[in-house]
TILUM-248972 format. One record per residue (C-alpha): residue number from 1; x, y, z; chain. Coordinates in nm, 3 decimals. Layout:
BEGIN
NUM; X; Y; Z; A
...
END
This chain:
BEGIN
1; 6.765; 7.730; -1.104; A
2; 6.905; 7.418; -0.900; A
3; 7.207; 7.522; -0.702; A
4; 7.571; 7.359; -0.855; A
5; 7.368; 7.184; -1.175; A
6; 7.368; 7.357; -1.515; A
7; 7.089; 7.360; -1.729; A
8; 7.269; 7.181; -1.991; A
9; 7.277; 6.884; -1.706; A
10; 6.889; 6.845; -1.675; A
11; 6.609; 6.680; -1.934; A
12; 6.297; 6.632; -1.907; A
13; 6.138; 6.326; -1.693; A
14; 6.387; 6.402; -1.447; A
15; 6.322; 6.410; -1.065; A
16; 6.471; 6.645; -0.776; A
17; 6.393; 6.571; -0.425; A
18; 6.502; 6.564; -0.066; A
19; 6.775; 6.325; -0.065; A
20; 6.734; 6.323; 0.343; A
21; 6.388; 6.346; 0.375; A
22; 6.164; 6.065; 0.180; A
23; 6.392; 6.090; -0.132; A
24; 6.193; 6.020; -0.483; A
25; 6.203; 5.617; -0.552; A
26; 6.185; 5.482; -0.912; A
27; 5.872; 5.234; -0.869; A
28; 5.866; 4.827; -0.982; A
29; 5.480; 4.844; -0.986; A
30; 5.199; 5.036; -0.847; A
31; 4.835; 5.034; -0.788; A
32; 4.628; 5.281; -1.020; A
33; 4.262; 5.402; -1.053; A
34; 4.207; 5.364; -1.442; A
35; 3.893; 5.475; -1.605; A
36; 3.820; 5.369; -2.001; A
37; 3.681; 5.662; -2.138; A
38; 3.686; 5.535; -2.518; A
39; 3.867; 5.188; -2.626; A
40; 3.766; 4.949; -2.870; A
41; 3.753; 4.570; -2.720; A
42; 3.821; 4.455; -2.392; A
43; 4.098; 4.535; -2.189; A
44; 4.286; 4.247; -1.975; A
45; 4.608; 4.126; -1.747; A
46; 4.910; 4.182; -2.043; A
47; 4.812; 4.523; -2.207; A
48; 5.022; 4.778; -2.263; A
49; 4.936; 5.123; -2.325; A
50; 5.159; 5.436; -2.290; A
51; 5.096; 5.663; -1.961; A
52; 5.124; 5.975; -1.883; A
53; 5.268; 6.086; -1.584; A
54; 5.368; 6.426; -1.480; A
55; 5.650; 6.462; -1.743; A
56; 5.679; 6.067; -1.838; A
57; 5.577; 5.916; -2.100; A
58; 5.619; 5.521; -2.037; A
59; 5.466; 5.207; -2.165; A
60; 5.299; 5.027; -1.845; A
61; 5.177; 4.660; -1.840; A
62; 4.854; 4.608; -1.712; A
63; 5.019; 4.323; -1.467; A
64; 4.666; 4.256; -1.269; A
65; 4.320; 4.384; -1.314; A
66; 4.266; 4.367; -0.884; A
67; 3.899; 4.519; -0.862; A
68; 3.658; 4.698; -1.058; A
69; 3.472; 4.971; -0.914; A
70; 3.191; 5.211; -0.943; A
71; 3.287; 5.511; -1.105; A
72; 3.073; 5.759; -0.876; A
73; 3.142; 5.612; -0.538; A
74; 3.454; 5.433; -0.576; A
75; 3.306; 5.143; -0.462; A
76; 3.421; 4.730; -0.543; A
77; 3.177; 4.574; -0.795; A
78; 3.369; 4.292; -0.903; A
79; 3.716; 4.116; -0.763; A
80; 3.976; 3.983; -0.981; A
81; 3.756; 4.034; -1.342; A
82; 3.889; 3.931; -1.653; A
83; 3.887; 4.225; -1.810; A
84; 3.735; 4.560; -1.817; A
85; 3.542; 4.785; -2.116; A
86; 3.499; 5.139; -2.193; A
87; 3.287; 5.270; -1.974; A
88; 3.458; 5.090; -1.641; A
89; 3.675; 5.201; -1.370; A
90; 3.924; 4.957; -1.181; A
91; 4.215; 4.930; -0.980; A
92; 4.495; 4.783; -1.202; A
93; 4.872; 4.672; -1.106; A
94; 5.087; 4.806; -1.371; A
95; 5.447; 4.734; -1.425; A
96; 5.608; 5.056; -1.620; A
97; 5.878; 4.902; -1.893; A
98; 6.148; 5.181; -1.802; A
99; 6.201; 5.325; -1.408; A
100; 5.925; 5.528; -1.287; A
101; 5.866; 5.786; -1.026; A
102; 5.545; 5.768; -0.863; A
103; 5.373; 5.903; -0.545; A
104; 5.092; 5.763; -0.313; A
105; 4.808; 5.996; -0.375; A
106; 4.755; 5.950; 0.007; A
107; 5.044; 6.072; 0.156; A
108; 5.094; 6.342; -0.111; A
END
């Protein structure tokens, strides 16, 4: 229960937070860690695939492919490749298509 909001009021994808204290921000991009478990092709800059996060479900363009990365270590194999295959890890810059909350992994 959330104090003065009826349930009827709330869906899902919503977000409650400190309004005082680091309030939630809707995001215009972000950095991500992707890994390619199973996808047919190549992957570059311009693809759009549907993510997952927490309760969202939002298409996110795949803006800039920054790095990819060993999958073990974490560490940079390649800068700025063209595209990435199943199989791959990388940091990406994605652009969601609708307002997103996201978090720094760091700081939470």
């Amino acid at each position: 229960n959330v104090k003065n909001i009826s349930v009827k009021e709330l869906r899902r994808g919503y977000v409650a937070g400190d309004s005082k204290n680091n309030p939630p921000k809707a995001a215009s991009d972000f950095l991500a860690q992707v890994i390619v478990l199973n996808h047919p092709g190549q992957i570059s800059s311009g693809y759009t695939p549907v993510l997952d996060c927490h309760t969202a479900h939002i298409a996110c363009k795949f803006a800039e492919i920054k790095e990819k990365c060993d999958r073990r270590t974490g560490k940079t194999t390649e800068e700025n490749p063209k595209s990435i295959k199943s199989g791959d890890a990388a940091i990406v810059n994605l652009v969601p298509s609708k307002p997103m909350c996201v978090e720094s992994f760091s700081e939470f």
